[in-house]
N, C-alpha and C positions, 0 to 999 in steps of 0.2 A: 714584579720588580723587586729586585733584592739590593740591599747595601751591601760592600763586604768591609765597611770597617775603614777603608784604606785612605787615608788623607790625598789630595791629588790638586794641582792647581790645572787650570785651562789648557796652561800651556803644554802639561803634562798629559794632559788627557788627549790633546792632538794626534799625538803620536803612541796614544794606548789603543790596543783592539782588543775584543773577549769576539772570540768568530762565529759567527752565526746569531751575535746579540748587539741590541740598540745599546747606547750608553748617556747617561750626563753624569753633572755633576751638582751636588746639591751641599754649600758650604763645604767644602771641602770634599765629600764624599763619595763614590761610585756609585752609581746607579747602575744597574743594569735590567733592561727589558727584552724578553720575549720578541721576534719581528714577529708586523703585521699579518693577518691570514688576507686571503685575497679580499673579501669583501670590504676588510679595513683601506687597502689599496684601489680597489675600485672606487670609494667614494671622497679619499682623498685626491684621483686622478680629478673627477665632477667637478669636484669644488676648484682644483684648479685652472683648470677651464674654465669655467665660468669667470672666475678672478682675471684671468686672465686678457680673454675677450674683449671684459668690460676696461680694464683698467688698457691696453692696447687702444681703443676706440678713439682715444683723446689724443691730441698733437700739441706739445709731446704727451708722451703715455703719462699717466696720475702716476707711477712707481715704480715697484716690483714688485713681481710676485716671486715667492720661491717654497718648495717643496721637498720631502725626503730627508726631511728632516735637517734641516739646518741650524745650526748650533749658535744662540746669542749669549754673551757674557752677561748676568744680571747682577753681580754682585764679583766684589775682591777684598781675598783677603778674612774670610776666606773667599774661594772663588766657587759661583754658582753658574752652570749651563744650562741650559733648557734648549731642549728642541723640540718645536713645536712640526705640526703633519704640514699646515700650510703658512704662509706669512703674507703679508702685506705690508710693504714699509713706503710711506710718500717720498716723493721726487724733493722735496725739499727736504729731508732728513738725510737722503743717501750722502754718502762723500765724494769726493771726486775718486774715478780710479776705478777700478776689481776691490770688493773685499775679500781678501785672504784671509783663511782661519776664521775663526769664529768673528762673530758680528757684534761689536762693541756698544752695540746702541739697541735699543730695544724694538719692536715691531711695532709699527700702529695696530696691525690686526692680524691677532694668533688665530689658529681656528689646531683644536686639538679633537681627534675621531679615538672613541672611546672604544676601548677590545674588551673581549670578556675577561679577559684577565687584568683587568686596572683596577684598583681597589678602589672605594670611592673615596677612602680619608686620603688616599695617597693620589685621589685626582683632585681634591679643593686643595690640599699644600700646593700644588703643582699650579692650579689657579688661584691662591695666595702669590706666589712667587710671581705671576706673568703683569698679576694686578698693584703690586709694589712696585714692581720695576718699570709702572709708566705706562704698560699699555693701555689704549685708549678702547679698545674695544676686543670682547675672548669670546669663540663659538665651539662648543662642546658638544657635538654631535654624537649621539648614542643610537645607532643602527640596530640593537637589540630592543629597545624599549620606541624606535621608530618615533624619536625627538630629539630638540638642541636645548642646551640653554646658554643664555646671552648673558655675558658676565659685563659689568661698564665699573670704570673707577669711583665712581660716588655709591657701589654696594647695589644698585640695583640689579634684580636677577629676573628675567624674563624665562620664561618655558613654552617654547613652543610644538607643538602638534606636527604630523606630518601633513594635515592641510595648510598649514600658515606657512610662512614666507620671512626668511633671512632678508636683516635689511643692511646694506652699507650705512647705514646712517650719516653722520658726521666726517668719518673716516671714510665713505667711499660712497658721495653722495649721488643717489638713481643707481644702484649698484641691488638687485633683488632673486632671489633664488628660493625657489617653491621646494621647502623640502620633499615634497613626493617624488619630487627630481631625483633625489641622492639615492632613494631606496628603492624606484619605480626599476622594473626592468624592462620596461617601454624605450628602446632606444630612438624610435622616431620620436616620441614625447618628448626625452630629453634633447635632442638635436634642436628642435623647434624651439622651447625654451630657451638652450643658450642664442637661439638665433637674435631670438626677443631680447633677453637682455643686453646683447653685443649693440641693437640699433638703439638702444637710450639716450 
């Protein structure tokens, strides 16, 4: 991830592209990132599925989910984007309508999959920023070191193992995912699980 210097509002960054790179913006700033290698994409497919599933199960569904990076306003003025791999936003927060363009409101639940090219200082700012702007709950999935950690607004930091288990907590309650899932290349294992958490 590099800066180049360049001041930029939201609005401006809509309609900015660098081709073949991720972008936000950080107080005014460009960010630009490297895209995902596949395994970073295979595991945020997992997680969406499973979020998906489970949040689908309910009548009406608890939310949305959304993926690929979806662009939320965290700050104006200057202006901050963040986009996270997966989101989670409750049914009573959405607005009425499509949101067009970036999303004005913040996510109950980020989930960020860490690449080997993320630096770590420049991945706690990143959850500095998601944790200021309200979210209730941040999952930081590290596929190399085969863990997550659980970030919550009162500063608590959980680290989990690839034996333990991602919990919806508060935000997405009976909502559970066995990290061995993310990293297993057992594809009947993983089917079987999302089955499990779908009938909760």
């Amino acid at each position: 991830m590099a800066g180049t210097g360049m001041l930029m509002t939201a609005d401006e960054l809509l309609g900015y592209e660098v081709p073949g790179k991720r972008t936000e913006l950080r107080r005014g700033h460009l960010l630009v990132h490297e895209p995902p290698g596949f395994e970073h994409a295979d595991i945020v497919a997992r997680i969406t599925t499973a979020l998906v599933l489970h949040v689908r199960a309910s009548t009406p569904p608890l939310g949305r989910v959304v993926a690929g990076d979806p662009g939320f306003r965290l700050e104006r003025n200057p202006d901050t984007v963040r986009a996270p791999d997966v989101a989670f936003v409750g049914r009573n927060r959405l607005p009425p309508g499509p949101v067009r363009g970036f999303a004005d409101f913040v996510p109950d639940l980020a989930v960020e999959v860490r690449s080997p090219s993320d630096r770590t200082g420049e991945l706690l700012v990143k959850v500095g920023d998601w944790l200021n702007a309200g979210v209730a709950l941040l999952w930081v999935i590290d596929p190399v070191r085969r863990c997550a950690q659980v970030y919550r607004p009162d500063g608590l930091v959980t680290i989990l193992g690839e034996s333990e288990t991602l919990m919806g907590e508060t935000v997405l309650p009976g909502f559970t995912l066995a990290l061995s899932t993310l990293f297993d290349d057992d594809e009947a294992g993983r089917v079987r699980h999302l089955r499990f958490t779908r009938a909760q």
